[in-house]
mmCIF file of the N, C-alpha and C atoms, coordinates in Angstrom:
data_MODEL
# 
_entry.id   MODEL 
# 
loop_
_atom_site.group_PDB 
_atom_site.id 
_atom_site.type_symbol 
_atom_site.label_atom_id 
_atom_site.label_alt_id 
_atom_site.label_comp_id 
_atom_site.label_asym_id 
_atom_site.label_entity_id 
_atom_site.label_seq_id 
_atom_site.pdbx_PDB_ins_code 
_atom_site.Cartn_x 
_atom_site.Cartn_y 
_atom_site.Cartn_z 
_atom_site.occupancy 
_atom_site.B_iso_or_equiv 
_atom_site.pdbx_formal_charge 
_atom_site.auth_seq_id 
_atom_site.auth_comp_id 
_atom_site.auth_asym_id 
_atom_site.auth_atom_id 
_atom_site.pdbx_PDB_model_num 
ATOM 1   N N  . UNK A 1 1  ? -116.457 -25.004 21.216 1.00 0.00 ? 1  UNK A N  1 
ATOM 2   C CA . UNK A 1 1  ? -117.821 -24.682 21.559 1.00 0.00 ? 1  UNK A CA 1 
ATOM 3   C C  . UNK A 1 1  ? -117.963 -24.694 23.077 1.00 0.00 ? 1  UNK A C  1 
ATOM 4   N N  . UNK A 1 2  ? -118.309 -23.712 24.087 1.00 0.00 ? 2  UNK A N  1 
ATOM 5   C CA . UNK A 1 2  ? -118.422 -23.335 24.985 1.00 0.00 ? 2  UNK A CA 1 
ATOM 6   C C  . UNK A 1 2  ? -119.871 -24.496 25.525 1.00 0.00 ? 2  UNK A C  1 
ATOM 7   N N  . UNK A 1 3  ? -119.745 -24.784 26.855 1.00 0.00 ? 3  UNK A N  1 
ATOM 8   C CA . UNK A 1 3  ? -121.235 -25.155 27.550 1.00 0.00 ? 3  UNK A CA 1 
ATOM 9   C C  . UNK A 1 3  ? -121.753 -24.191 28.373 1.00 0.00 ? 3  UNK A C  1 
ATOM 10  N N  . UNK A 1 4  ? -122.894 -24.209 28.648 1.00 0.00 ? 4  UNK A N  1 
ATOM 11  C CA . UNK A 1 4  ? -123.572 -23.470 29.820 1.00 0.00 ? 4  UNK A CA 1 
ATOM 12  C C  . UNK A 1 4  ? -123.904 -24.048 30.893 1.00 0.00 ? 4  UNK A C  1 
ATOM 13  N N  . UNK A 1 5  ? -123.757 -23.357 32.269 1.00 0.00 ? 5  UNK A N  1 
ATOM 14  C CA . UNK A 1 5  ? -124.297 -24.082 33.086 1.00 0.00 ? 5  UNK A CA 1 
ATOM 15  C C  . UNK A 1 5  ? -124.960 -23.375 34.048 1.00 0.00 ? 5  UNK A C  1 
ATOM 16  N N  . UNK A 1 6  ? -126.117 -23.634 34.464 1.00 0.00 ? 6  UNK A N  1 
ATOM 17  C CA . UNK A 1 6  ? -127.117 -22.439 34.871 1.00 0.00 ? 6  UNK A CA 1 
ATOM 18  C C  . UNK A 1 6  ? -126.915 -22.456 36.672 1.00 0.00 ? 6  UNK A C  1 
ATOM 19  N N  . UNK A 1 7  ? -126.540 -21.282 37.146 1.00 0.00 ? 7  UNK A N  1 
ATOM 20  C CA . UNK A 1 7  ? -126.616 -21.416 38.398 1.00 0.00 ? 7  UNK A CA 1 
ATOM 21  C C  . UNK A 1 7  ? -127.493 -20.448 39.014 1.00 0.00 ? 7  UNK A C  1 
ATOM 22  N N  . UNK A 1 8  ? -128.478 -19.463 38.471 1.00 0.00 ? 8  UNK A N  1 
ATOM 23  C CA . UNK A 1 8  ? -129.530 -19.133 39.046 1.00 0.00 ? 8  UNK A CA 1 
ATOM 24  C C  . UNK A 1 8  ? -128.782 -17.735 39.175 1.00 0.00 ? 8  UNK A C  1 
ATOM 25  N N  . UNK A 1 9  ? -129.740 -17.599 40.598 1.00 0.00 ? 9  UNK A N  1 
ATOM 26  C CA . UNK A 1 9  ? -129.279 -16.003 41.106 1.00 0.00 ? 9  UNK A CA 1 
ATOM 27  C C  . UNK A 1 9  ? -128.963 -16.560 42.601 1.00 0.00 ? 9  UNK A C  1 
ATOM 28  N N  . UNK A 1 10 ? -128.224 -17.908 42.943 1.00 0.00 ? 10 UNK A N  1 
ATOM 29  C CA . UNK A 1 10 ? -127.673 -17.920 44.086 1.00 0.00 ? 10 UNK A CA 1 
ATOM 30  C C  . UNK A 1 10 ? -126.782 -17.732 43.943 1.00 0.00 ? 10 UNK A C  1 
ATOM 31  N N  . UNK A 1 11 ? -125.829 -17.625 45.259 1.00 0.00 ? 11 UNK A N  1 
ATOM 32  C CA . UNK A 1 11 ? -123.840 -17.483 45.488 1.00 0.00 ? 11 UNK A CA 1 
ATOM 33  C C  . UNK A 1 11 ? -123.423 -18.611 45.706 1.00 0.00 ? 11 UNK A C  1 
ATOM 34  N N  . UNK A 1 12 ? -122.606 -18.898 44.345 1.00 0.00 ? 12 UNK A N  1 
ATOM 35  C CA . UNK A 1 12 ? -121.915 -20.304 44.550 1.00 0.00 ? 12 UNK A CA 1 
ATOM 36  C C  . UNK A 1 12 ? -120.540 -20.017 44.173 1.00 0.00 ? 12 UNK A C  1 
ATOM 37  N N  . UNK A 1 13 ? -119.873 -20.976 44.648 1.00 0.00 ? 13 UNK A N  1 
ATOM 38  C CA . UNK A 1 13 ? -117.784 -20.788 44.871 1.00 0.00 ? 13 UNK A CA 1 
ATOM 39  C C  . UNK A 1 13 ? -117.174 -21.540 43.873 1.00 0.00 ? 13 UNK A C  1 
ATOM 40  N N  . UNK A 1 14 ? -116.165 -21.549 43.255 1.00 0.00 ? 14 UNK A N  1 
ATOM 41  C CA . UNK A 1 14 ? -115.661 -22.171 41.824 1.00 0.00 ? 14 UNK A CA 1 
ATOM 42  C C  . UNK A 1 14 ? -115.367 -23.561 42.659 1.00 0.00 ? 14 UNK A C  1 
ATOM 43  N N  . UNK A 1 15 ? -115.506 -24.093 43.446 1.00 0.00 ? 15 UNK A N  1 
ATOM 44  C CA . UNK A 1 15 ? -115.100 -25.435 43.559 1.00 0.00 ? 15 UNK A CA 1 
ATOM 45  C C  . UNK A 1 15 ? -116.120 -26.331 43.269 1.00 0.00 ? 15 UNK A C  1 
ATOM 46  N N  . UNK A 1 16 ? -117.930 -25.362 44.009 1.00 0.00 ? 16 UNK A N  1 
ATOM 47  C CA . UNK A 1 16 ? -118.706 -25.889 43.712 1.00 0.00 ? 16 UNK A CA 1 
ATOM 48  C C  . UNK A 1 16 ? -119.472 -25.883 42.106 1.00 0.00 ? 16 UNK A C  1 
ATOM 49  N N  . UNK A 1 17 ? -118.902 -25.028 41.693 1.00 0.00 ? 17 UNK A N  1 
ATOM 50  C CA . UNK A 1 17 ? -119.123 -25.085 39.885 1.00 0.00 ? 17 UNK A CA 1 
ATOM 51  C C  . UNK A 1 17 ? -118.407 -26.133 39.514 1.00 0.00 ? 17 UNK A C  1 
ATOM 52  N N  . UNK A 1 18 ? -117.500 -26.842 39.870 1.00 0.00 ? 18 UNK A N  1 
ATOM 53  C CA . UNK A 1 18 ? -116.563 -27.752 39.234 1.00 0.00 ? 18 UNK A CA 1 
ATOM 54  C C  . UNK A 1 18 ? -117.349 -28.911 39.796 1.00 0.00 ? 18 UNK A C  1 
ATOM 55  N N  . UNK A 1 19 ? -118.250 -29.290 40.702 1.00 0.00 ? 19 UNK A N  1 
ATOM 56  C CA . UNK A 1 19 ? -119.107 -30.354 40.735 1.00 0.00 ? 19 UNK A CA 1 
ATOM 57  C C  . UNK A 1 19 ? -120.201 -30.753 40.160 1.00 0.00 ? 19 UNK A C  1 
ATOM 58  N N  . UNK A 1 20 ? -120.638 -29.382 40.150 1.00 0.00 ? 20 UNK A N  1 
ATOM 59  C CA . UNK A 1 20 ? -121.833 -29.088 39.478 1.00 0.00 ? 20 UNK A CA 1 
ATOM 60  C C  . UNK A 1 20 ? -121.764 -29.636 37.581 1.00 0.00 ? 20 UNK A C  1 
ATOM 61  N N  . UNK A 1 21 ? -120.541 -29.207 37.648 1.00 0.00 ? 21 UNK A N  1 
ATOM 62  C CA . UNK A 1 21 ? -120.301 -29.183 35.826 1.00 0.00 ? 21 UNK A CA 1 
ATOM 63  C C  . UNK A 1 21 ? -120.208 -30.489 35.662 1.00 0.00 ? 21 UNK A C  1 
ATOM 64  N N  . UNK A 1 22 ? -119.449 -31.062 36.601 1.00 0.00 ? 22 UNK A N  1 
ATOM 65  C CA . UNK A 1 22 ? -118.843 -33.005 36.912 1.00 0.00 ? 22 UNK A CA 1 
ATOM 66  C C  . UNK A 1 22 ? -117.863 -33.070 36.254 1.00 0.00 ? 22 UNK A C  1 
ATOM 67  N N  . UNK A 1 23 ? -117.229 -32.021 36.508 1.00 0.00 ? 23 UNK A N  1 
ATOM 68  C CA . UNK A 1 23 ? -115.462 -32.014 35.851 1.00 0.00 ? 23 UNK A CA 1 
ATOM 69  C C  . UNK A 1 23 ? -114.962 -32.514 37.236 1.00 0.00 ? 23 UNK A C  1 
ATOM 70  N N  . UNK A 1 24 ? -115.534 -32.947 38.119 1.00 0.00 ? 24 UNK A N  1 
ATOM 71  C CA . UNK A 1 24 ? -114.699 -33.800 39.342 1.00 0.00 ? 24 UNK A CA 1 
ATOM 72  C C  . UNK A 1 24 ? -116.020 -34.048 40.260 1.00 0.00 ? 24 UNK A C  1 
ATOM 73  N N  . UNK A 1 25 ? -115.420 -35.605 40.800 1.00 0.00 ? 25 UNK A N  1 
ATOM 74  C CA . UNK A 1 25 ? -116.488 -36.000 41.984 1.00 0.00 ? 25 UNK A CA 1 
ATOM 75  C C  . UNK A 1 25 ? -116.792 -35.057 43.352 1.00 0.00 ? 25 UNK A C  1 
ATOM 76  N N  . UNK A 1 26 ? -115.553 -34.757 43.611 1.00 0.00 ? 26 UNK A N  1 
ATOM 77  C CA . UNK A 1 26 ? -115.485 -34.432 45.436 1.00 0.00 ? 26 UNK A CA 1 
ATOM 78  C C  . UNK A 1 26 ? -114.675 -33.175 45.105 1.00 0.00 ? 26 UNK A C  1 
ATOM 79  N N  . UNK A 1 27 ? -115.009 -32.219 46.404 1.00 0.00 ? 27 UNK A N  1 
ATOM 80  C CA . UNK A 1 27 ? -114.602 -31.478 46.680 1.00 0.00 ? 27 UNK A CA 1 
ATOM 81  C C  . UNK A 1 27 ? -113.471 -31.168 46.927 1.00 0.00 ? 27 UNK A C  1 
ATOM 82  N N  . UNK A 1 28 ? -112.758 -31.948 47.299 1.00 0.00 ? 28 UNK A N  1 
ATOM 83  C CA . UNK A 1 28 ? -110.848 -32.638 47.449 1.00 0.00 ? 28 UNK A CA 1 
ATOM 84  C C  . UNK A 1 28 ? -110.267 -32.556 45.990 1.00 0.00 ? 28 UNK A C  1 
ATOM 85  N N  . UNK A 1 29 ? -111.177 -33.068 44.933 1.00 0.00 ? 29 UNK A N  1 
ATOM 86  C CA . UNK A 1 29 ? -110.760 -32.763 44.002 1.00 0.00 ? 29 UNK A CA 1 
ATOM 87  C C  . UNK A 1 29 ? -110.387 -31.480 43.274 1.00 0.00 ? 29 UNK A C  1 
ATOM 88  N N  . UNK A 1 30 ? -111.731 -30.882 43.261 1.00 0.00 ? 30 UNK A N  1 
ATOM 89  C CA . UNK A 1 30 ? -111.473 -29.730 43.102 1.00 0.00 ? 30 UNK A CA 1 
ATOM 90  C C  . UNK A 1 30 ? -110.632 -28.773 43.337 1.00 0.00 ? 30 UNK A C  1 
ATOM 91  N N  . UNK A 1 31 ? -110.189 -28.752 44.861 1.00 0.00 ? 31 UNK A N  1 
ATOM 92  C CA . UNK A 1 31 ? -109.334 -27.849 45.193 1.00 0.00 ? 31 UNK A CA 1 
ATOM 93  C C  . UNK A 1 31 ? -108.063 -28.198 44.969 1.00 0.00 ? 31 UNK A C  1 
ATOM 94  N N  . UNK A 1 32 ? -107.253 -29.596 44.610 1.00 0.00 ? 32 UNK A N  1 
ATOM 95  C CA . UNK A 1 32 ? -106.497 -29.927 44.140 1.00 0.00 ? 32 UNK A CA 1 
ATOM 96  C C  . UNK A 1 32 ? -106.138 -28.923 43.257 1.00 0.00 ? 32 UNK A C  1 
ATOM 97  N N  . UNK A 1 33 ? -106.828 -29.915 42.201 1.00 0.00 ? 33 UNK A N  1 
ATOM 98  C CA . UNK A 1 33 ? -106.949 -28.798 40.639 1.00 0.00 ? 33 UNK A CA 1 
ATOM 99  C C  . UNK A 1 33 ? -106.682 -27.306 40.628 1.00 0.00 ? 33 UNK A C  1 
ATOM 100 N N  . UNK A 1 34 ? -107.367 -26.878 41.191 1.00 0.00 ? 34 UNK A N  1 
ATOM 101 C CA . UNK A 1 34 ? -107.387 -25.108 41.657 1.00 0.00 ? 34 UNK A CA 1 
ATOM 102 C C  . UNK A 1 34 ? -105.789 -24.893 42.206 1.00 0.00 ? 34 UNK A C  1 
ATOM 103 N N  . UNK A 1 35 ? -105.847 -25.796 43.578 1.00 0.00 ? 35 UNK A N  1 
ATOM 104 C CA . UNK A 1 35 ? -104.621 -25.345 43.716 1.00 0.00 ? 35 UNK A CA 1 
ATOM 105 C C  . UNK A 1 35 ? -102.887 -25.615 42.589 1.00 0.00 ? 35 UNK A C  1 
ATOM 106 N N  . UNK A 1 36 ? -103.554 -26.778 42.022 1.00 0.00 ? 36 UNK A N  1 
ATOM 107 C CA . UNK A 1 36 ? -102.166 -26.442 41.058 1.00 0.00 ? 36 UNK A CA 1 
ATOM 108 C C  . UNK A 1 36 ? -102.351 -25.661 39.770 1.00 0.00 ? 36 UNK A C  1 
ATOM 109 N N  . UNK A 1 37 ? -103.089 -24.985 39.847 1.00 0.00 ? 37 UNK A N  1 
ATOM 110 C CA . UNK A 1 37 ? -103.430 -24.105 38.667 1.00 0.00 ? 37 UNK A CA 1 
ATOM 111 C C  . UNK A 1 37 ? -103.790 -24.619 37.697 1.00 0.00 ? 37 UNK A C  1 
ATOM 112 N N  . UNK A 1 38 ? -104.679 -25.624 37.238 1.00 0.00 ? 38 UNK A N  1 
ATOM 113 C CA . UNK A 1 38 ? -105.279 -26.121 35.996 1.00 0.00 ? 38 UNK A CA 1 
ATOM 114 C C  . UNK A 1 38 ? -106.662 -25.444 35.848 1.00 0.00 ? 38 UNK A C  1 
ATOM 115 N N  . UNK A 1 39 ? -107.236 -24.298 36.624 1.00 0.00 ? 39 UNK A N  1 
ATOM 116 C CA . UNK A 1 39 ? -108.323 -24.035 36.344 1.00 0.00 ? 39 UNK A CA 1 
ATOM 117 C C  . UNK A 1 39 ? -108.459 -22.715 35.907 1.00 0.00 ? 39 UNK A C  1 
ATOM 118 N N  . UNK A 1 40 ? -108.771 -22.171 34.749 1.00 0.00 ? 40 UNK A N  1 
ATOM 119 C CA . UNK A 1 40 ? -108.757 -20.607 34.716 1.00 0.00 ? 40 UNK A CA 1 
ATOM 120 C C  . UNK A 1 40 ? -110.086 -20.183 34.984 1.00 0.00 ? 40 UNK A C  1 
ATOM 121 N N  . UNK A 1 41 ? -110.080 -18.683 34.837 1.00 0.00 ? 41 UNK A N  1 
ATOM 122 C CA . UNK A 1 41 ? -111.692 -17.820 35.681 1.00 0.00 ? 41 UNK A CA 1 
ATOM 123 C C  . UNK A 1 41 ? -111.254 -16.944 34.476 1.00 0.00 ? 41 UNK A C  1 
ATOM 124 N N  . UNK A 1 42 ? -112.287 -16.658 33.510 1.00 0.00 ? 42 UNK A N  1 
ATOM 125 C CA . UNK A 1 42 ? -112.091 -15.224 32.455 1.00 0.00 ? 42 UNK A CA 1 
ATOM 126 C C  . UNK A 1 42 ? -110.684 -15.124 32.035 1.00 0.00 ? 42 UNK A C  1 
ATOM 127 N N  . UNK A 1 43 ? -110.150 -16.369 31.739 1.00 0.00 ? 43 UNK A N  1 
ATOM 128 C CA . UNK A 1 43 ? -109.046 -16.200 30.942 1.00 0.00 ? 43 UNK A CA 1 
ATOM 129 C C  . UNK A 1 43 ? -107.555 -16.146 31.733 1.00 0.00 ? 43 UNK A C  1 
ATOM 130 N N  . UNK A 1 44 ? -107.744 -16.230 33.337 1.00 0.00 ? 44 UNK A N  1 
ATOM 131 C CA . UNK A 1 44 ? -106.476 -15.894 34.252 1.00 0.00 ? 44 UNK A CA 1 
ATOM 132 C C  . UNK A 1 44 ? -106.844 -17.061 34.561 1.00 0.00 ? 44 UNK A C  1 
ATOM 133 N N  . UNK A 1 45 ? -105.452 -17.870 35.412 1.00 0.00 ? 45 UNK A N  1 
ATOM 134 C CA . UNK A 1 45 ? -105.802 -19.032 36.415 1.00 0.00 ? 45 UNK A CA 1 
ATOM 135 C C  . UNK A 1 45 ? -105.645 -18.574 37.657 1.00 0.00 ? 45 UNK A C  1 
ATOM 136 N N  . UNK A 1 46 ? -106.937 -19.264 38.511 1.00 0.00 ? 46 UNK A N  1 
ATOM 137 C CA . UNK A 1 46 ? -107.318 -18.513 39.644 1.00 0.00 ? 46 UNK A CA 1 
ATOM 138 C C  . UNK A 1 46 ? -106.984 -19.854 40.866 1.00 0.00 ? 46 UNK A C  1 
ATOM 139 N N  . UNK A 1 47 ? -106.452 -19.423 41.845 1.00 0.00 ? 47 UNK A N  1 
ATOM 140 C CA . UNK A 1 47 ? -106.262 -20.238 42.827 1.00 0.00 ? 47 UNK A CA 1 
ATOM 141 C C  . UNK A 1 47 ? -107.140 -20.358 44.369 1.00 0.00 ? 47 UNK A C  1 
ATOM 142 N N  . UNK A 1 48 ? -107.894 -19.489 44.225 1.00 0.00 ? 48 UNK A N  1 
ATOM 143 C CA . UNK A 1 48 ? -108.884 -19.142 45.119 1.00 0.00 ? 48 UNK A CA 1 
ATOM 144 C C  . UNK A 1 48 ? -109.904 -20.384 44.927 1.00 0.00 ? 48 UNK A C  1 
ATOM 145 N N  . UNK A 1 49 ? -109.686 -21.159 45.854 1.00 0.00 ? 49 UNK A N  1 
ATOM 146 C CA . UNK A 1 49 ? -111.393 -22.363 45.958 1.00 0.00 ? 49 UNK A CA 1 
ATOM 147 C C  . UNK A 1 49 ? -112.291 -21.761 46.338 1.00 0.00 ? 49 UNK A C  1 
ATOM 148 N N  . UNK A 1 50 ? -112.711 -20.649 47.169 1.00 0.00 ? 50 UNK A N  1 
ATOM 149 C CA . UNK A 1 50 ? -113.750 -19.821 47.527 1.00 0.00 ? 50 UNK A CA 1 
ATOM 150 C C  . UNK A 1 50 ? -114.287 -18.555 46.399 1.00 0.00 ? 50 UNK A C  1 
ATOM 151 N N  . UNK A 1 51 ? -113.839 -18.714 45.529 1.00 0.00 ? 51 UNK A N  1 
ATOM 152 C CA . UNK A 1 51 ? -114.222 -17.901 44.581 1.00 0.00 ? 51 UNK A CA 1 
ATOM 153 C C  . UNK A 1 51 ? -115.083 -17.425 44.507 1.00 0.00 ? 51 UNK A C  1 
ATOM 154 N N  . UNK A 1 52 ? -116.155 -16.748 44.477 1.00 0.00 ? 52 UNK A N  1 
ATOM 155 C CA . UNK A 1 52 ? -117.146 -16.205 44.036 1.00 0.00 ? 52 UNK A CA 1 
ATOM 156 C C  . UNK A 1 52 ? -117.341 -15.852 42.887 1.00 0.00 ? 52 UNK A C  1 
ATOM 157 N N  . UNK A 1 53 ? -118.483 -16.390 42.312 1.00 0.00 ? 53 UNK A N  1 
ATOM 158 C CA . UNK A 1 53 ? -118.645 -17.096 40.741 1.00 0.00 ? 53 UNK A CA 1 
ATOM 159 C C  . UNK A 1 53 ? -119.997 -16.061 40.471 1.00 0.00 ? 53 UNK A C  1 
ATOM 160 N N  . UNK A 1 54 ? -119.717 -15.503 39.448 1.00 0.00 ? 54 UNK A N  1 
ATOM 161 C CA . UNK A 1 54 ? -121.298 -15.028 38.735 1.00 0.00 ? 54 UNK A CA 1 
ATOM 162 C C  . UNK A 1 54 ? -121.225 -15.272 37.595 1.00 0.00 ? 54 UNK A C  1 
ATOM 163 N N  . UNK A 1 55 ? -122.581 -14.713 37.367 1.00 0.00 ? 55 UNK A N  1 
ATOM 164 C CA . UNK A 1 55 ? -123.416 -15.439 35.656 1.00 0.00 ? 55 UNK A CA 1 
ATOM 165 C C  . UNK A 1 55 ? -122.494 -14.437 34.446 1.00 0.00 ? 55 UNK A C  1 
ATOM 166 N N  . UNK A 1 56 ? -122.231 -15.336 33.649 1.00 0.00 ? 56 UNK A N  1 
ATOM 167 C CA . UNK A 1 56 ? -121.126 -14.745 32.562 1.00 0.00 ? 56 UNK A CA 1 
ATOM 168 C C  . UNK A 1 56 ? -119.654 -14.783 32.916 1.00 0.00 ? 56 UNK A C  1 
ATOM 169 N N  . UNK A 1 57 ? -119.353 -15.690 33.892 1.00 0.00 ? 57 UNK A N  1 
ATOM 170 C CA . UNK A 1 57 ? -117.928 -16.324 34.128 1.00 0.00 ? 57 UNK A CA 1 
ATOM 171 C C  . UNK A 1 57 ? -117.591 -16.951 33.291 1.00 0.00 ? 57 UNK A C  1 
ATOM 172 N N  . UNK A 1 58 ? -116.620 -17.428 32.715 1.00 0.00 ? 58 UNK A N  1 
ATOM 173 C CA . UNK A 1 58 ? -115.652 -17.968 32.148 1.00 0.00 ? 58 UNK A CA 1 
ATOM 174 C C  . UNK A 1 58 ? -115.337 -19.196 32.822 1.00 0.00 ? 58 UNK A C  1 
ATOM 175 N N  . UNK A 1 59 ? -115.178 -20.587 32.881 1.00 0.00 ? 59 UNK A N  1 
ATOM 176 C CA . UNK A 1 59 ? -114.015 -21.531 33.462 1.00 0.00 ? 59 UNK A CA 1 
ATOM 177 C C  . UNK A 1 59 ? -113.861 -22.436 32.328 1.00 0.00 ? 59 UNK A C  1 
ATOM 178 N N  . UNK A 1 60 ? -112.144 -22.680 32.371 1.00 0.00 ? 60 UNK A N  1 
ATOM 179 C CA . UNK A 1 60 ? -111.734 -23.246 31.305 1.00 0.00 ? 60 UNK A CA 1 
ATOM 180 C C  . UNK A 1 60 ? -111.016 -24.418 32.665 1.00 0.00 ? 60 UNK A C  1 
ATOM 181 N N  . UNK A 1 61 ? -110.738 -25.405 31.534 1.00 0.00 ? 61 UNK A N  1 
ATOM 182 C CA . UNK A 1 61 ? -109.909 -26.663 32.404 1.00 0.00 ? 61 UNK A CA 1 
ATOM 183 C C  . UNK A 1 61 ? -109.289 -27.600 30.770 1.00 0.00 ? 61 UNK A C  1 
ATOM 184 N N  . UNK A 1 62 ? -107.755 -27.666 30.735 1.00 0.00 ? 62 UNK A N  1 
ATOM 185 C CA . UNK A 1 62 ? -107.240 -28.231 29.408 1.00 0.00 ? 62 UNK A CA 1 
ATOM 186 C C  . UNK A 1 62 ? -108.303 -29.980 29.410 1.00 0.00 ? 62 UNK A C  1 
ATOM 187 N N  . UNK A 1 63 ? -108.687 -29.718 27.804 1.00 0.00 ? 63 UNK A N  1 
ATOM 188 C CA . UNK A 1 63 ? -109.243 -31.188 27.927 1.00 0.00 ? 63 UNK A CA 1 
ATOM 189 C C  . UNK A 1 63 ? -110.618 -31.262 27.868 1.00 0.00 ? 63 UNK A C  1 
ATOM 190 N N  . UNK A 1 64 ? -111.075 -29.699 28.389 1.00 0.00 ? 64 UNK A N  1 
ATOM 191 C CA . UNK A 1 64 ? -113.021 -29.928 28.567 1.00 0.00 ? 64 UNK A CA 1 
ATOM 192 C C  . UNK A 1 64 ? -113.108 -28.153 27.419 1.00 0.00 ? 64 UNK A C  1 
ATOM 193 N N  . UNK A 1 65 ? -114.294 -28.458 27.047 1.00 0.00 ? 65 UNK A N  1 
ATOM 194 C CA . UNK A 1 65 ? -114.968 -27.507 26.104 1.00 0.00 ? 65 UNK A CA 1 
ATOM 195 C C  . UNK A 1 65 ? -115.574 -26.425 27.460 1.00 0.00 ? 65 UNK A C  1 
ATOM 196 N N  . UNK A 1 66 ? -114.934 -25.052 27.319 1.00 0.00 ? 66 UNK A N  1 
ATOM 197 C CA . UNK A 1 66 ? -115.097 -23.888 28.078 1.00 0.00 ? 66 UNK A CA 1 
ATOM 198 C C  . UNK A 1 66 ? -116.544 -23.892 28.592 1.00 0.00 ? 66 UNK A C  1 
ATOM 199 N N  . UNK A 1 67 ? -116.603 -23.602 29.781 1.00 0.00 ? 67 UNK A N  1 
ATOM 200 C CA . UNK A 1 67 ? -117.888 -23.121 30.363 1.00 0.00 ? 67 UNK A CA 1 
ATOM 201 C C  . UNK A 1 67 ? -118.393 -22.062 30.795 1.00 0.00 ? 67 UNK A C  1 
ATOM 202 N N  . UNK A 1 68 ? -119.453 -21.530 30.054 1.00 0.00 ? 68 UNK A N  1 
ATOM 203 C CA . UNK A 1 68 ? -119.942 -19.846 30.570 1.00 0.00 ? 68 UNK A CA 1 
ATOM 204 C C  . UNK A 1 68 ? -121.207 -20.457 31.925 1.00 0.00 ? 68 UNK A C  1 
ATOM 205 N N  . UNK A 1 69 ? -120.857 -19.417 32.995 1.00 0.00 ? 69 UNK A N  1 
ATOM 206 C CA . UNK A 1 69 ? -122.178 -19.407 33.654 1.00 0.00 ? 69 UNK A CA 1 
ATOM 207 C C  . UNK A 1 69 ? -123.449 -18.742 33.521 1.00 0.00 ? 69 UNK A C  1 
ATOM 208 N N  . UNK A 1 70 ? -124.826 -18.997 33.386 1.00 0.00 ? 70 UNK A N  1 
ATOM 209 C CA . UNK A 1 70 ? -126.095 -18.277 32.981 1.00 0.00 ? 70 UNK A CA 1 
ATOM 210 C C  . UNK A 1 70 ? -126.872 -18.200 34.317 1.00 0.00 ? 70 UNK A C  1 
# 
């Protein structure tokens, strides 16, 4: 079962979705993660911390129930 997590109609970056969600405290974290590839975007794993994220993204992470953005 997928979650949602609403980020509006601003521009936000997949590191800051990964705080937002609280799949990690800090920002250090995040890009960790990203950088060793535990994070996918629509089904690819994406290594980009600056990502640019829109509504109806995909992020998966092994361990957490998939997240669509709204």
């Amino acid at each position: 079962m997928a979650e949602t997590l609403n980020v509006g109609d601003q521009e936000i970056n997949l590191t800051q979705v990964l705080k937002l969600a609280g799949w990690v405290l800090s920002g250090g974290e995040a890009k960790m993660l990203i950088a060793e590839g535990f994070i996918r975007v629509n089904g690819e794993v994406e290594q980009r911390k600056r990502r640019k994220m829109a509504v109806g993204d995909k992020v998966e992470m092994e361990g957490r129930p998939p997240l669509i953005l709204a």
